[in-house]
Structure formats: structure tokens, C-alpha cells
N, C-alpha and C positions, 0 to 999 in steps of 0.2 A: 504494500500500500504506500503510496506515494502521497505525502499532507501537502494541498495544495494552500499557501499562505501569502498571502499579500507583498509586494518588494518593501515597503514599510518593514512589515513586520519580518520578513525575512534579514534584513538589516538589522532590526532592535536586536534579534534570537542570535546574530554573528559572534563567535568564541566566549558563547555561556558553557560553565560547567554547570553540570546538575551532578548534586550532591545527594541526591534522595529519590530514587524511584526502583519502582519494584517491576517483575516480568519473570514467562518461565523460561525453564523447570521451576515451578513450584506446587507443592501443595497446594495453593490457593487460586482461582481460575484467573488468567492473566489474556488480556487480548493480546499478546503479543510475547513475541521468548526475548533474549537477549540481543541475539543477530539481526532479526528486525527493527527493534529499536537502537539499536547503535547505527543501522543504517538510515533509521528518519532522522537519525539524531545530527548524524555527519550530512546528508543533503539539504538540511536544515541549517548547516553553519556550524553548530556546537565545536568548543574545541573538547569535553572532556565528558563522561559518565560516570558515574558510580550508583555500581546495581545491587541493590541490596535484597537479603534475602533470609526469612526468618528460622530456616530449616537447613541451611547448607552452607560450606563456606564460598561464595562466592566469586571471592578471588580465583579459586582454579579454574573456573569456567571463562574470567573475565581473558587467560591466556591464551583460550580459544578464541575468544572471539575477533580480539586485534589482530590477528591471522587471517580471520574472515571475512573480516573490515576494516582495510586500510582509510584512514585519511581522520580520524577522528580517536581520542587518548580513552581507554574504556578499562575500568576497571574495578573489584571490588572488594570484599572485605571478609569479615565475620561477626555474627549477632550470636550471642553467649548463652542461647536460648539450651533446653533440655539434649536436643538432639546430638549437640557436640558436645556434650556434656555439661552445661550450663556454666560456670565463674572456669572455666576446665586453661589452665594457661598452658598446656600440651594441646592443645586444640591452635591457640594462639601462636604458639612458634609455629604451628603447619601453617596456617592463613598469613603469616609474615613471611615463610617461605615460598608460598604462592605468590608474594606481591600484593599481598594486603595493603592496602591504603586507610583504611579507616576499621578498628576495634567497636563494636553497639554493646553496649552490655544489655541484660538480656530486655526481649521485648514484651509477647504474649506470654511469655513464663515468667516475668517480674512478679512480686507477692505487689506493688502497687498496683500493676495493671488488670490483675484479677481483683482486686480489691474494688478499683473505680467500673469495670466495664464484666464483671459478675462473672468470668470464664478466663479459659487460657486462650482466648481467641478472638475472632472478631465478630458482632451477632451478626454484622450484614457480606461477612466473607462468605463463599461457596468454596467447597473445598474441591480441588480438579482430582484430586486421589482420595479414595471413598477405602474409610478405615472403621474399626472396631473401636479404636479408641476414643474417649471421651474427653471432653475439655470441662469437665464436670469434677471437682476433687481434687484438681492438680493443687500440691505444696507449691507456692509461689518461691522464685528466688528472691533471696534481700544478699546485698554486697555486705551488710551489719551483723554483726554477731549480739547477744543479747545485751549487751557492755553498750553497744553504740557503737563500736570500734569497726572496719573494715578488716574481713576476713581475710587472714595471712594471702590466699590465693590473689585475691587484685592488689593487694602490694606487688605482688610476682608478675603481675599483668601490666603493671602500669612500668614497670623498670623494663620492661619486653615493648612495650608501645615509645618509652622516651629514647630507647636505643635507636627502637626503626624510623624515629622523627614520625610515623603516622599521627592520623588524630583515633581520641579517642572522644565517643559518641555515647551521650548517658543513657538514651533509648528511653524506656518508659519506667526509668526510678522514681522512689518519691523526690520532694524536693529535700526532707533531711537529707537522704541520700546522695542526691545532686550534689548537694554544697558539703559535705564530708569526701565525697569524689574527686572533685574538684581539687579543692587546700588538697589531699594528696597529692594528685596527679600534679599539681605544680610543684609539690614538695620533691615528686620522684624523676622533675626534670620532664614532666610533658609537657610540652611548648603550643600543643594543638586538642583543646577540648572543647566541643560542640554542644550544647543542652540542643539535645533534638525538639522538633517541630513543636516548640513553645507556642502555647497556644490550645492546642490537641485538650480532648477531653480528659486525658489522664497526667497533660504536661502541661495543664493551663496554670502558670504561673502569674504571681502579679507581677507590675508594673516595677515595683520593689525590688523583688527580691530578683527579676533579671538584671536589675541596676548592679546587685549586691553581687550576683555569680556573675556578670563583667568584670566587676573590679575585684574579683579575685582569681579572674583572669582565662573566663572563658569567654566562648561568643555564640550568643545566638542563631539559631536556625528557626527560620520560621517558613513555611510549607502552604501553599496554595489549596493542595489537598483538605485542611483544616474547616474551608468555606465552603468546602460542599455540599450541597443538601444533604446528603445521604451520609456525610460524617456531622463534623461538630456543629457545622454552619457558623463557626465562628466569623463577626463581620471584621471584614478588612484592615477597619477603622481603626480596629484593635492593635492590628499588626502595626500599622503608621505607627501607631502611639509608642507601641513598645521600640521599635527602630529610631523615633526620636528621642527618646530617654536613655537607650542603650547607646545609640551613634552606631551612623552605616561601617563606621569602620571595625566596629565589633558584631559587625551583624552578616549572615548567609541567606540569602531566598533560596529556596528551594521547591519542588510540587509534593512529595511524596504519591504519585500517582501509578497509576499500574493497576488501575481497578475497573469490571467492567464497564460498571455504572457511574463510573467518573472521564472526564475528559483525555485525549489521548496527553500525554507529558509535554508534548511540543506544545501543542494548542494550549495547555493551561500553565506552561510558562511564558506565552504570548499576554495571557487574559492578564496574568498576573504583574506582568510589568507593567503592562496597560493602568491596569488600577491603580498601582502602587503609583504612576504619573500624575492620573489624572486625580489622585488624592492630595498630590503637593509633593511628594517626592521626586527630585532632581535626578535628570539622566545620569548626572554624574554619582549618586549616591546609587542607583540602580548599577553601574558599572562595577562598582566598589562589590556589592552582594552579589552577583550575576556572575561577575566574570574575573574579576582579582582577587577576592577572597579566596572564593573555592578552587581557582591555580595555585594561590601561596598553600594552601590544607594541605590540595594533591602533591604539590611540591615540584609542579609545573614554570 
């Protein structure tokens, strides 16, 4: 499929990284795999991908794919979800062997995100591999030990992320969590830590306290994905506000998109810059989260 987009907006879309979207193989039904969308991705302009994925490490597929599609930087990661063993830092040195670029800690197996959204799942995901198993009862992970302290393992994880310079990505922690993550991961020499799609219904932070987890030195991602009817519907407006209190230059846009009932990624990284314009934010502040940030992250 070939996304036919306006020279306008084909111009805006020119050497944006996306930092956040999903496609199969996956468990979850996806309009499109990897190879597909690295290729709308590249005739769309994009200089860079990262495909994330909440069952697999990512990264080794992403080796394939820059084989398959020259002309565009595609790559990805690991989410520390059950299947690779959840907080597991032998999981981690494989996906840094692969060329991991980006560490999630976990997602739908966080004890947060079971907590706010009632499963280890998503209620509006359809699942493309039909299993026995239930997202009913799952023991959530927490990074905390009963103390409050971070369990010896992501001390091991974050000294493995500040060696490979990658980022690491809180996924859907609470916010104690978040900000005990963080002061480590600065403490163990991480230089790149992301609070995922701020905003989201289980990472709706305030105004506050993404001020407070900037300045102790992480940065924002905020996801287009978050407004859509069929997720949070969080208004835009929101996003502004937190990007002016936080600063573009501590801030990522991103769609987290890859869902069928949501917009294809190209198309709602168009809408969303669009917005993000016609709300007051400066093209140069959209360059800043669009296409410089997420090159210094990938280390582009």
C-alpha cells in the first residue's frame, strides 16, 4: 500500500524518527508487519523507526528488515514484559546484542498497568494468535521491592543500558516508580531516559511532576495514539501544555500507532504535527521532537 499525502505534508513528514509504533509478528492484530511499514515509512521521507513490540525482542527482527529496506535507519528494542522473562537482564544483553536501541520496562505485565486498565492486556486489542491463556490473575511486575528500593536486577539493567549509551523507556510504571527509575538510571550513568506516552491512561501524569522527572533528567514522550477515540481521547491541548512547561527540548512526539482501528502511523504523524501547529507550537519546536531528539536517542 502506497499512503498517498499531500507535497505539504510530505515535506513536514521529511527525516522524522518515530520512536513508538507497533506492527507484526505480533500477538496483537496489526495492519501491517515491519517491512511494510519501514517501506511507507522511507517513501514517506522518514529518516529512522523504532518498532516496538510487547512479546519479542524486536531488535532481531529490526536486522532483517534494513536488508529488506534500504534507504530508511529501522530498528528496535526490548519490553521486559513476562515472555522474556520480565526485569530478566540476560534477556537484555541479547537485545543489546541485537542492536537494541531502546530498553521498555515492562508494559501489559506492569503491576501499574493491571492495576489502572483491570488485565494484563488491552480491553480493545484483538489478539492475531488465539491462546488458552488468560490475562485474568496475572502477578503484575513492580521494579520495587517491599522496602521501596529497586530490585538488584534493574540496577544490572540500567549499568547494561548506560554502557550501550541506548535509552531507557519507563513503559507503563507507576509514577513512584518512574521517579525512583529515573535518580537511578542517572545515578548509573544513563544519559537517555524517556517517560513513555505521558498522557496515556495508565501514564497520565501531571503537569508537575513531568516538570519534576525533566529536571531530574529525563524527557518526555508524548504519542498521538493517546487522542484517539478508541484509546484515552486525551485532548491535545493537554499535550501543548505539558510541552510548554516541560520545553521542546526535553520533549519526543511520537504516535504509538499500529492498531487497526486507529490511523495508519504516517497519516497520524501528519495529523499530529498539524495540530501541534495549529495549537501554537512553532515548526521549529516540532523539529526539535520530530526529528532531533529522537536522532540524538537513536544516536543518529
Amino acid at each position: 500500500m502506497t499512503i498517498q499525502l499531500p507535497r505539504t505534508d510530505l515535506e513536514r513528514l521529511w527525516g522524522v524518527s518515530e520512536l513508538h509504533v507497533h506492527a507484526s509478528p505480533s500477538i496483537f492484530e496489526r495492519p501491517f508487519d515491519d517491512i511494510e511499514l519501514a517501506r511507507q515509512m522511507r517513501d514517506a521521507g522518514y529518516r529512522a523507526v523504532l518498532i516496538k513490540c510487547h512479546h519479542s525482542i524486536s531488535a532481531a527482527r529490526a536486522q532483517l528488515v534494513r536488508k529488506v529496506v534500504p534507504g530508511i535507519e529501522v530498528f528496535g528494542g526490548i519490553v521486559l514484559n513476562y515472555p522474556v522473562g520480565g526485569i530478566n537482564p540476560l534477556a537484555v544483553e541479547a537485545a543489546i546484542g541485537f542492536g537494541a536501541k531502546e530498553v521498555w520496562m515492562p508494559t501489559l505485565h506492569a503491576s501499574n498497568h493491571i492495576k489502572v486498565m483491570g488485565m494484563a492486556g488491552y480491553p480493545h486489542h484483538i489478539q492475531a494468535i488465539r491462546s488458552k491463556m488468560t490475562t485474568k490473575g496475572v502477578k503484575g511486575i513492580t521494579i520495587l521491592d517491599s522496602q521501596g528500593a529497586l530490585i538488584p536486577e534493574v540496577e544490572v539493567i540500567l549499568g547494561m543500558v548506560a554502557d550501550a549509551d541506548i535509552v531507557l523507556g519507563t513503559s507503563h510504571l507507576s509514577l513512584e516508580e518512574d521517579f525512583a527509575l529515573v535518580k537511578a538510571a542517572r545515578r548509573a550513568g544513563v544519559k537517555k531516559v524517556l517517560i513513555t506516552h505521558v498522557g496515556w491512561e495508565a501514564t497520565n501524569w501531571s503537569e508537575e511532576d513531568q516538570v519534576r522527572l525533566a529536571e531530574a533528567g529525563a524527557m518526555m514522550e508524548y504519542c498521538y495514539g493517546a487522542t484517539m477515540p478508541y484509546e484515552s481521547r486525551l485532548d491535545p491541548r493537554v499535550i501543548v501544555e505539558g510541552i510548554r512547561r516541560v520545553g521542546a527540548d526535553r520533549c519526543v512526539i511520537a504516535t504509538d500507532l499500529g492498531q487497526p482501528y486507529n490511523p495508519h502511523p504516517v497519516d497520524g504523524m501528519r495529523q499530529f504535527m498539524r495540530v501541534l501547529s495549529h495549537m501554537g507550537v512553532t515548526e521549529g519546536e516540532i523539529d526539535v521532537m520530530a526529528r532531533r531528539n529522537p536522532a540524538r536517542l537513536l544516536g543518529l
